[in-house]
NUGU-686386 format. One record per residue: residue in one letter; x, y, z of N, C-alpha, C in turn. Coordinates in pm, whole numbers, plus 50000, padded with zeros to 5 digits. Atoms other than C-alpha are relative to their C-alpha. Example, Ala and Ser with C-alpha at 12.3 -4.5 7.8 and 13.67 -1.06 7.14 Angstrom:
<atoms>
A500894988150000512304955050780500905012050000S499184988149994513674989450714499235010950073
</atoms>
This chain:
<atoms>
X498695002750058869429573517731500485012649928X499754990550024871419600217641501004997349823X499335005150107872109600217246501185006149947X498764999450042874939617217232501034993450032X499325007649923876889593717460499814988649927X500535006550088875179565217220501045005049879X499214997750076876859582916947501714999849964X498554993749965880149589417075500234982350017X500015012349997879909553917156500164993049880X499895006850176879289539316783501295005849929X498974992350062881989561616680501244993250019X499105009449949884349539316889500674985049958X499825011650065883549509516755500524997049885X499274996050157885749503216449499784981949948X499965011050037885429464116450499154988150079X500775006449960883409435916497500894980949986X498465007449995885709405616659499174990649905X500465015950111885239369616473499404993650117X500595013349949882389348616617499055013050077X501204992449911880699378416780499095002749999X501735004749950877059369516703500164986049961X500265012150071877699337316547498644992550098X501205008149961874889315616589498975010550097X501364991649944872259344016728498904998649907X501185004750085869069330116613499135012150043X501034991650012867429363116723499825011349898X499354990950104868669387016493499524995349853X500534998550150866809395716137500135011349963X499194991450050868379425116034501175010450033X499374997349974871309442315991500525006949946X499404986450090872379480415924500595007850085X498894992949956875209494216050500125012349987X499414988849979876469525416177501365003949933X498384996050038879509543916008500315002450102X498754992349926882619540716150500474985249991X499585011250031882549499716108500605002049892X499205000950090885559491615935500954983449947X499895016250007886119451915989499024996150053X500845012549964883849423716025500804986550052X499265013949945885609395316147499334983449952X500655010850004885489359716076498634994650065X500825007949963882599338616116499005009050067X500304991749894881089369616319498115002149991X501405006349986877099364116211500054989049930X500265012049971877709334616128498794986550058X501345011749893874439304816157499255011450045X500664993549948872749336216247498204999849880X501215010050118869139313016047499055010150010X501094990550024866639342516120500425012649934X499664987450091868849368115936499495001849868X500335000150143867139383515639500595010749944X499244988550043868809415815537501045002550077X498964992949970872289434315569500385013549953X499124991450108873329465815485501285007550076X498924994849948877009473915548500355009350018X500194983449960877899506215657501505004449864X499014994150066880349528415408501325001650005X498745005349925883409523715627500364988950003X499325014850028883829489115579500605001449858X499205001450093886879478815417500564984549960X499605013849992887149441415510498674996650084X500445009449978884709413215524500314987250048X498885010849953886139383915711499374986149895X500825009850070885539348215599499224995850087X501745009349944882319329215639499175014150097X500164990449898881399362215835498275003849984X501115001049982877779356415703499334992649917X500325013150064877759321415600499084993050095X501035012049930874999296215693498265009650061X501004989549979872619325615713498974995749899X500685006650116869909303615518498895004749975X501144999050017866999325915530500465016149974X499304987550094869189358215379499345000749828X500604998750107867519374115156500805013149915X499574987350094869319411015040501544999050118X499034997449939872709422015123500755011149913X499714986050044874129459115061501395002050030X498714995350038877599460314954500605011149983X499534987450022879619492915023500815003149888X499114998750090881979507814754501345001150092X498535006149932884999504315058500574988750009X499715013749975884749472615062501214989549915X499015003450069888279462214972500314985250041X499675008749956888979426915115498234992350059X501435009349972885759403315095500404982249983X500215014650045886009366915205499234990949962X500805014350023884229335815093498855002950096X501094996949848880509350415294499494990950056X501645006949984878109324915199500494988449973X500105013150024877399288615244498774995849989X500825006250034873929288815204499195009649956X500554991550031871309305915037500165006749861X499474993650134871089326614735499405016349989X500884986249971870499364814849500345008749903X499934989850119870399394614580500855005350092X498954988249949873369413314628500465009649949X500194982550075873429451114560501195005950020X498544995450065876659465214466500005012949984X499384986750060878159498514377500494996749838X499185003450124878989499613997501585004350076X498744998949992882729496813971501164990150144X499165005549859883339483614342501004984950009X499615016150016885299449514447498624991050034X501095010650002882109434714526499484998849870X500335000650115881249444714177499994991049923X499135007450102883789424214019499954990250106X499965007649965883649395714290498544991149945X501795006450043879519387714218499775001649873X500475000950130878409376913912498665000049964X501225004350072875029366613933499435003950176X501594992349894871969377814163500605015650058X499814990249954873579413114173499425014049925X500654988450038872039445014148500685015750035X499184987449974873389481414118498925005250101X500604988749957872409508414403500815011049994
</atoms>
C-alpha cells in the first residue's frame, strides 16, 4: 500500500456522514486523523465494544447522539476546535479530557480531566 496515496486520501476526508458506523459492534477504538472536521449524527452510535476516542484537532462539530449508547466507553479526548457539541451520551459514564478553556470545557462538569 502506498502511504502517500493513504495520506492524500485522509486529507480528503473532511466528514463523517450520520449513521456511518452506527451499530458496529467491532470497533474499540477511536483516533482520528487531522483534517476531520464533522461527525455527524448518530455516526458511532450503539457502537457496545467502543472503549476510547480521541478526536482529531480539526473537529469543529459533534453531531447529536454521535456516540451515544456506547455503554462500554470508557475515555474520550475532546479537541480545543470543538465548537458545536451535541447531546453524545446515553449511556455510560466515560472520563472526559478537555482542553482548559475549550467548549467542551464549559459543557462537562463532572468526570472531566484537563490534557
Amino acid at each position: 500500500v502506498d502511504t502517500k496515496k493513504q495520506k492524500e486520501l485522509r486529507s480528503l476526508i473532511t466528514t463523517i456522514d450520520e449513521k456511518a458506523f452506527s451499530l458496529c459492534k467491532s470497533i474499540t477504538k477511536l483516533e482520528f486523523a487531522e483534517g476531520i472536521e464533522v461527525i455527524g449524527d448518530w455516526a458511532f452510535s450503539n457502537c457496545t465494544s467502543l472503549t476510547s476516542i480521541k478526536l482529531p484537532e480539526t473537529l469543529t462539530t459533534l453531531g447529536m447522539q454521535a456516540i451515544s449508547g456506547c455503554e462500554n466507553l470508557v475515555e474520550v479526548y475532546f479537541p480545543k476546535s470543538l465548537t458545536d457539541i451535541g447531546s453524545s451520551f446515553g449511556y455510560g459514564n466515560p472520563t472526559i479530557y478537555v482542553k482548559k478553556g475549550s467548549k467542551a470545557d464549559e459543557d462537562f462538569f463532572s468526570n472531566k480531566v484537563y490534557y
